[in-house]
C-alpha positions as CSV (number, residue, x, y, z in Angstrom):
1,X,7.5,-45.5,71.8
2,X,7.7,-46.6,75.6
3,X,5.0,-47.4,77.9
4,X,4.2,-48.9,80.8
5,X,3.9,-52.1,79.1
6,X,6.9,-52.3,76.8
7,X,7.0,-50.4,73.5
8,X,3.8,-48.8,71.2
9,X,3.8,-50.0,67.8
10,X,1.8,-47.4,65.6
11,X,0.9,-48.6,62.0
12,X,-0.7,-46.1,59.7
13,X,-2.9,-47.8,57.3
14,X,-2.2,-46.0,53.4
15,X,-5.4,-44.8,52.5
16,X,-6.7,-46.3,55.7
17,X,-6.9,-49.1,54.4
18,X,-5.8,-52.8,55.0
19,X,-6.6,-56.0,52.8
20,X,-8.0,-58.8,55.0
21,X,-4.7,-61.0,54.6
22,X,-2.4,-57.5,55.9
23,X,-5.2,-57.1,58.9
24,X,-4.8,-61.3,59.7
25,X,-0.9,-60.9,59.5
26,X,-1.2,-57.4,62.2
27,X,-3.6,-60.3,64.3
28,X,-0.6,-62.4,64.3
29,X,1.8,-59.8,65.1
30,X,-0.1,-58.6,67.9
31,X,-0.1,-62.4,69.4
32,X,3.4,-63.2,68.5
33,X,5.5,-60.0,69.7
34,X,2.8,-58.2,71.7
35,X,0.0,-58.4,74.2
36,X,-2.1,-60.0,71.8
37,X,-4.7,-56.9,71.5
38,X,-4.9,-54.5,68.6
39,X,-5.8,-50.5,69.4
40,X,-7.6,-48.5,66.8
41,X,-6.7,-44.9,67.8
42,X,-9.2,-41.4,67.3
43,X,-6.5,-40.2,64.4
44,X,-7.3,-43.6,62.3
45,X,-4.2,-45.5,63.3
46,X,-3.8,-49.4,64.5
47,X,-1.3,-50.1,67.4
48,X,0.1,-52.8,69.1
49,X,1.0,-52.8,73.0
50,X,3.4,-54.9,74.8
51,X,6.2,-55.5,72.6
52,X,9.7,-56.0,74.2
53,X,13.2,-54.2,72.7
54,X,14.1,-57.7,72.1
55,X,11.3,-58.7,70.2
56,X,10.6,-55.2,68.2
57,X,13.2,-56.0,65.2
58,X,11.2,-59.0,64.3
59,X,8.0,-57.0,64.5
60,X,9.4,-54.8,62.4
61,X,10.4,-56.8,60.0
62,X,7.2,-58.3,59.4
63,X,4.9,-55.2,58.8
64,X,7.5,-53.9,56.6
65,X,7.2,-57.8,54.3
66,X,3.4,-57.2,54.9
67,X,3.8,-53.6,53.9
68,X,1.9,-52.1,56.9
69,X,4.7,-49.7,57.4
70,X,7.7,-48.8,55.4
71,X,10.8,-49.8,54.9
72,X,11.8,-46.6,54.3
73,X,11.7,-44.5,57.8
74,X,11.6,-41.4,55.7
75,X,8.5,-42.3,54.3
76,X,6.9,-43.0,58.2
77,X,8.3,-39.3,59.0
78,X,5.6,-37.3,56.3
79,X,3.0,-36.3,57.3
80,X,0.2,-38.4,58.3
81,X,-2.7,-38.8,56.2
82,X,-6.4,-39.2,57.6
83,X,-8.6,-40.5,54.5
84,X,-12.3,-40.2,55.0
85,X,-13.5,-44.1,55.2
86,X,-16.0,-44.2,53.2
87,X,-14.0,-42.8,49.8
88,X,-14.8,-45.0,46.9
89,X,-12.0,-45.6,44.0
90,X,-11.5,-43.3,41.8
91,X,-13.8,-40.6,43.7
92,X,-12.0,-37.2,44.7
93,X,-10.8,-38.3,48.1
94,X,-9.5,-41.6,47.2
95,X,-7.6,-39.5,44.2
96,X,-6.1,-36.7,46.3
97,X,-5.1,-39.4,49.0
98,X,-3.5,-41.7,46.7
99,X,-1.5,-38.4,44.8
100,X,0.0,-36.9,48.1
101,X,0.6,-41.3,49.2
102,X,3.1,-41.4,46.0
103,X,4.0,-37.6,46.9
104,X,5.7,-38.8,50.5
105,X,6.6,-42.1,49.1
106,X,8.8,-40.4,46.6
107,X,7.1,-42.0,43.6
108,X,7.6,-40.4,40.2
109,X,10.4,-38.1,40.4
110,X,8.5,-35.9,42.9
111,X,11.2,-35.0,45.5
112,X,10.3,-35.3,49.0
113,X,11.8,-32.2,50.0
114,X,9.2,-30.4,48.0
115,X,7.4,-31.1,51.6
116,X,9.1,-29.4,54.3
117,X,10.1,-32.0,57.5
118,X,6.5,-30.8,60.1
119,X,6.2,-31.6,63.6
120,X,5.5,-35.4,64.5
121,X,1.7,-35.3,65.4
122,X,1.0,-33.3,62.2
123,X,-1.4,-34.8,60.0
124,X,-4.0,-34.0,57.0
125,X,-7.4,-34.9,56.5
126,X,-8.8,-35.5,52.9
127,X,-12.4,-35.4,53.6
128,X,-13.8,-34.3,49.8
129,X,-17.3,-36.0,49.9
130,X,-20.5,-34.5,49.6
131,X,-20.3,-32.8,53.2
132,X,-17.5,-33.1,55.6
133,X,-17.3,-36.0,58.1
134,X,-14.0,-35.9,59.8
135,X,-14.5,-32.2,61.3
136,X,-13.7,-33.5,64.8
137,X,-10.9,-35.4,63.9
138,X,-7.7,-34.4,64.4
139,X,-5.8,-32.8,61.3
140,X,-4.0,-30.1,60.5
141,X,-4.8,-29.1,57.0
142,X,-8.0,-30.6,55.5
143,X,-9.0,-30.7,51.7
144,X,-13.3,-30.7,52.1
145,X,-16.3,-29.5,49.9
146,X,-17.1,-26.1,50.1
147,X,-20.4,-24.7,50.9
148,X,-20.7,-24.2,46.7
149,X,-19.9,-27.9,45.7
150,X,-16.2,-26.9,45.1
151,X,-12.8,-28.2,46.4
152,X,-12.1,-26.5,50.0
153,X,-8.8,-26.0,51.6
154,X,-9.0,-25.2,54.9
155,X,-6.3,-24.5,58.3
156,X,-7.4,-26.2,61.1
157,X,-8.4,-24.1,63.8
158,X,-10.1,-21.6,60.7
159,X,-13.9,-21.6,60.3
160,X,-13.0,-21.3,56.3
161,X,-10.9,-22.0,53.4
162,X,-9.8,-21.7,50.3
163,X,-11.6,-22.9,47.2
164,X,-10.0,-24.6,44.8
165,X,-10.6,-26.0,41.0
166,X,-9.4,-29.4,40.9
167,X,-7.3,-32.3,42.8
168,X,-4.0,-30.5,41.6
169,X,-4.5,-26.7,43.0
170,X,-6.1,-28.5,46.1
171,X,-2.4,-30.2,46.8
172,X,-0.3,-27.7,45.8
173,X,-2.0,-24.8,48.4
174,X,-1.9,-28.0,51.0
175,X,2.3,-28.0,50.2
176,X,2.1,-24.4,50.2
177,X,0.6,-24.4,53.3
178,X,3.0,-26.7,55.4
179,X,5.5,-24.4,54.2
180,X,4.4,-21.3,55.6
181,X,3.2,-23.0,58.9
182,X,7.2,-23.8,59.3
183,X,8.1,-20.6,57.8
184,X,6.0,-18.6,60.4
185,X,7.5,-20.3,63.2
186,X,4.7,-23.2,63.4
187,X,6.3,-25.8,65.7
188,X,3.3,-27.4,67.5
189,X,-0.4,-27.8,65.5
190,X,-1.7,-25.3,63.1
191,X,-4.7,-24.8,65.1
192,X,-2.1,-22.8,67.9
193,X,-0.5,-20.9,64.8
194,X,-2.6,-17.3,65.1
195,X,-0.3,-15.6,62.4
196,X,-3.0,-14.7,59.5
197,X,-3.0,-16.7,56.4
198,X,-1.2,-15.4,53.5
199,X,-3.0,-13.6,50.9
200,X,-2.5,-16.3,48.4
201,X,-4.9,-18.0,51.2
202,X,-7.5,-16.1,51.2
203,X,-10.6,-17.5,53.8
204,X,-13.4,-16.8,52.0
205,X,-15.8,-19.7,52.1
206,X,-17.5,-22.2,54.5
207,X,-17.3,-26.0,54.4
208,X,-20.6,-27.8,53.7
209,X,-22.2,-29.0,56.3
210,X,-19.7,-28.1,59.3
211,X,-22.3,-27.3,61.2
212,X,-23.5,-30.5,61.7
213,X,-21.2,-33.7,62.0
214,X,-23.0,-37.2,60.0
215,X,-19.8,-38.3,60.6
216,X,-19.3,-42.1,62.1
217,X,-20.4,-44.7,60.1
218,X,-23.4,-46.5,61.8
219,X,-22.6,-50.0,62.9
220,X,-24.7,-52.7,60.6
221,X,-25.0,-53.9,57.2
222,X,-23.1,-51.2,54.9
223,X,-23.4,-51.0,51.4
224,X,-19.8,-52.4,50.8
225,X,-19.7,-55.1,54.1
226,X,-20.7,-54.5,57.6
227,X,-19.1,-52.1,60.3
228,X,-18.7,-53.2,63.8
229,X,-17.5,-51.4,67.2
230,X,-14.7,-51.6,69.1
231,X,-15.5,-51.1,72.7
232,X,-12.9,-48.3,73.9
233,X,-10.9,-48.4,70.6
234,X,-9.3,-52.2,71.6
235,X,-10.1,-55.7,70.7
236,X,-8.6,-58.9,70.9
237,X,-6.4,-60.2,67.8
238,X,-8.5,-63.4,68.4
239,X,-11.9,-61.5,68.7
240,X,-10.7,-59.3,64.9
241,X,-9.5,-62.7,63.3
242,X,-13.2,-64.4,64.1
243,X,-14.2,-61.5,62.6
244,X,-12.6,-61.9,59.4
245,X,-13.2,-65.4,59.2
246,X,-15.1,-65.5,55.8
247,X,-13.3,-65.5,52.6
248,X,-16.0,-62.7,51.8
249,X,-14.0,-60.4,53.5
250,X,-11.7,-58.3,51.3
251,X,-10.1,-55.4,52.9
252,X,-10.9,-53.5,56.5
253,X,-10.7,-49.8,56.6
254,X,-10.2,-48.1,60.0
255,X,-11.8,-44.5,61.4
256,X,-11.2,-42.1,63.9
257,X,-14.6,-43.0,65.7
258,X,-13.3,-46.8,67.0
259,X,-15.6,-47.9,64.2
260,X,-13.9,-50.7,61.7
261,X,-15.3,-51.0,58.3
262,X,-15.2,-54.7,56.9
263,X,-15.3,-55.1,52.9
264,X,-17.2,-57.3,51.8
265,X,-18.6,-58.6,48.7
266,X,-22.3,-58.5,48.6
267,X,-22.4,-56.6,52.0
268,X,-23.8,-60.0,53.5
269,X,-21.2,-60.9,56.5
270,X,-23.1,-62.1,59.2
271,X,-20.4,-63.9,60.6
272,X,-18.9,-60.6,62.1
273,X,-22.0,-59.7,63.4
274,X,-22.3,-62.2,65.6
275,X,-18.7,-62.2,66.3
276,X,-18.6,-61.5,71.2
277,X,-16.0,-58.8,72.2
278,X,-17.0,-56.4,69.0
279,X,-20.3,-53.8,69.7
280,X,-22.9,-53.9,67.0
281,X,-25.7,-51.9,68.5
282,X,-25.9,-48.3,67.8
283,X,-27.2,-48.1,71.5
284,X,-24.6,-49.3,72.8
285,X,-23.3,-47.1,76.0
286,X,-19.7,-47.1,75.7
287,X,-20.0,-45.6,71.6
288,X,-20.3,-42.6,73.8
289,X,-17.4,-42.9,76.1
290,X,-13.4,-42.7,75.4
291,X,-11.3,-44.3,77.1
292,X,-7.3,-44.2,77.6
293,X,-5.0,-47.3,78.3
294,X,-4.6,-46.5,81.7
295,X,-2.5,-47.7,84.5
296,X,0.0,-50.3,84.2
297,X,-0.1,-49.8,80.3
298,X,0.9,-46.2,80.2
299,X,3.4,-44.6,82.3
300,X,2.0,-41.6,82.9
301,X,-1.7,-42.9,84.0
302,X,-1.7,-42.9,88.0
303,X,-5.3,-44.9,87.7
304,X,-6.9,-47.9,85.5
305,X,-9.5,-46.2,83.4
306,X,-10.8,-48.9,81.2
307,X,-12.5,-50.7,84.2
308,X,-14.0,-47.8,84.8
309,X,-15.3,-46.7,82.2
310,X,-17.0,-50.5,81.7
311,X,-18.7,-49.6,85.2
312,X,-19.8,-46.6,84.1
313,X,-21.4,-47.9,80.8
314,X,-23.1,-50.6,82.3
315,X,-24.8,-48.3,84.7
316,X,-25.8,-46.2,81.7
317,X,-29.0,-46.3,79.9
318,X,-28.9,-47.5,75.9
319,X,-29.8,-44.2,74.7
320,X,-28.2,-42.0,77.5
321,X,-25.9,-39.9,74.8
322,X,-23.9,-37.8,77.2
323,X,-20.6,-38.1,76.0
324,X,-18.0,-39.8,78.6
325,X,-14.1,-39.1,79.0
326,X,-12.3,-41.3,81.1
327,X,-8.5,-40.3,81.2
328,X,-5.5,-41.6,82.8
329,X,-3.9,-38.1,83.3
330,X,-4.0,-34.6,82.3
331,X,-2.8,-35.3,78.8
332,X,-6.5,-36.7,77.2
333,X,-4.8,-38.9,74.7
334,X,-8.3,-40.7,74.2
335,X,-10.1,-37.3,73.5
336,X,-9.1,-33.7,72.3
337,X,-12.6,-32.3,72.7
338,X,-14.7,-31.3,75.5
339,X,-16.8,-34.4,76.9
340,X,-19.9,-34.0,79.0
341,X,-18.6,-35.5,82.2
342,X,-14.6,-36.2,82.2
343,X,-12.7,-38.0,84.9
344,X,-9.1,-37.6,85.5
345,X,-6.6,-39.8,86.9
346,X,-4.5,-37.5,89.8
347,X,-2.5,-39.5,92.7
348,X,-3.9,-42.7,91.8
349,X,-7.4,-41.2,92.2
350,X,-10.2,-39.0,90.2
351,X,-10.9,-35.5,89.2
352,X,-14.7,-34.8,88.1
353,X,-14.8,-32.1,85.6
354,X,-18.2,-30.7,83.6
355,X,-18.4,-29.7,80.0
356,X,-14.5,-30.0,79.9
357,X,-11.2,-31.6,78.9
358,X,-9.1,-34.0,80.9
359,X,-6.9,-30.6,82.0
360,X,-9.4,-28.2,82.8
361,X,-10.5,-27.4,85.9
362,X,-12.8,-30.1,88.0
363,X,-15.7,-29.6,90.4
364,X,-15.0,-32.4,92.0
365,X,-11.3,-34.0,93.4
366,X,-9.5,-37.2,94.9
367,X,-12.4,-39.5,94.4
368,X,-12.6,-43.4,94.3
369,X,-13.9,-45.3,91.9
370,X,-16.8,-46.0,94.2
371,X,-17.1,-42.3,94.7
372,X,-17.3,-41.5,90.9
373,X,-19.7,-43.9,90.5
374,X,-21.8,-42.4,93.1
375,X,-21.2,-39.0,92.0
376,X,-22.0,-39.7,88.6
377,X,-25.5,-41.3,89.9
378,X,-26.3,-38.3,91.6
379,X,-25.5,-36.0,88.7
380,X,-27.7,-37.5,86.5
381,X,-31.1,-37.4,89.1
């Protein structure tokens, strides 16, 4: 789509997963047709910024050889699919995942009508480990553990869901499911959709765990390579292509916390962790702050946020956890849920709001970047 600075490339990662070669050749990609930085976005997606009408064909043509999007434009159209990052093969996530993958790609006979044609943004989570992790994510329909160890589906915007038997039942009430949301008039997210479920629904049972999120993966050593930080959700292709430098490496997977797993065998990979430009303390300020594009790179944002934002953090304490939004405009692209303190770009200045979203209403208007900063000191005595 198009931006302030030339068209958004979005590539969805299947499974949410990229081998190290397909993550080097997006590096390239981002150097060659774009502004030579890589986004990871809070829905699990990679994009690339800066790319010219001109130039986009070429791009194109290489993530489809690469196969980090489709050739088919149908297949980009389903549903997007939100894989919990830590799934291992062959466990229930990865299987459900891989099933409803084929299912949108058409694979086996299965017609791709049998899913009805759902709203761009619309997405499902498959988050069937021990206890859900991706509660804060954005999704529409999620398949998660129930509260009794079995298979959950659940609406988003529903404290519960349905329990299921096995991988099968699971998809077949999630393709049930998209079908009524359309059927009822759903147009939007299913979270706005207030008809009741069906009876065939029923809401009967609590995820495990929902009340309390484990969910990013902390940044270190992890048992299958080492997970590092991107600071606002960007980095560099050069600064991701250090970071793959060992022959080690064997596949990255991405999340919706800005967090990028790196595969590795032996879980030894010290060469990322030394890698500048990446964040690899768990103290780190800005892990608790989201940040849009901003102005120039988004059309819509009246202010630079970014900059910001790095003021903000390095006035911050290490273990000073209140949760920071800085937005460009109304919309909150960076974050759907209420932050702590969020800052709004209005007129080419900022609105202060408390406990809020980027469109509520602020206590505090029309202020500089000097002035937020000062503001923000003053809140926190």
């Amino acid at each position: 789509m198009a931006t302030g600075d030339g068209l958004l490339v979005r590539v969805r990662p299947r499974l949410g997963r990229l081998t190290r070669a397909q993550m080097l050749a997006l590096c390239d990609a981002a150097e060659t047709w774009g502004s030579g930085l890589v986004e990871l976005t809070r829905r699990g997606n990679l994009q690339l910024r800066g790319v010219s009408e001109a130039e986009w064909p070429a791009l194109m043509a290489c993530l489809v050889e690469w196969e980090l999007v489709a050739a088919d434009a149908e297949v980009e159209r389903q549903p997007a699919l939100l894989v919990a990052p830590d799934w291992q093969p062959g466990d229930v996530t990865h299987d459900a995942a891989r099933r409803l993958q084929e299912w949108f790609e058409g694979r086996h006979g299965v017609p791709r009508d049998a899913w009805p044609r759902l709203p761009a943004k619309w997405g499902l989570a498959i988050d069937a480990g021990p206890a859900p992790v991706l509660t804060e994510a954005s999704a529409d329909l999620r398949l998660e553990r129930a509260a009794d160890g079995r298979l959950l589906v659940r609406a988003d915007g529903r404290s519960l869901g349905t329990p299921v038997d096995s991988v099968e039942a699971a998809i077949e009430l999630l393709r049930r499911l998209a079908h009524w949301f359309v059927e009822n008039g759903g147009t939007g997210r299913m979270h706005r959709l207030t008809v009741p479920l069906p009876a065939w629904a029923p809401a009967t049972m609590a995820p495990a765990g929902l009340s309390e999120s484990t969910a990013s993966l902390a940044l270190g050593e992890h048992p299958r390579g080492r997970v590092v930080g991107l600071p606002f959700g960007r980095a560099s292709a050069s600064t991701l292509r250090a970071a793959l430098a060992s022959e080690n490496i064997t596949g990255v997977r991405a999340t919706p916390w800005r967090r990028l797993l790196i595969e590795g065998e032996g879980g030894n990979l010290d060469d990322a962790e030394a890698v500048p430009g990446l964040i690899h303390d768990e103290r780190d300020p800005r892990l608790a702050m989201d940040a849009c594009p901003g102005a120039p790179h988004c059309e819509r944002a009246s202010v630079a946020t970014r900059e910001l934002a790095q003021a903000i953090a390095e006035r911050r304490g290490a273990r000073d956890a209140e949760r920071v939004h800085v937005s460009g405009c109304a919309k909150g692209c960076a974050r759907g849920r209420p932050a702590d303190i969020c800052l709004t770009g209005r007129d080419g200045r900022f609105d202060l709001i408390l406990g809020g979203c980027a469109d509520d209403a602020p206590v505090a208007t029309g202020l500089s970047e000097a002035e937020v900063l000062a503001a923000l000191k003053k809140e926190k005595k």
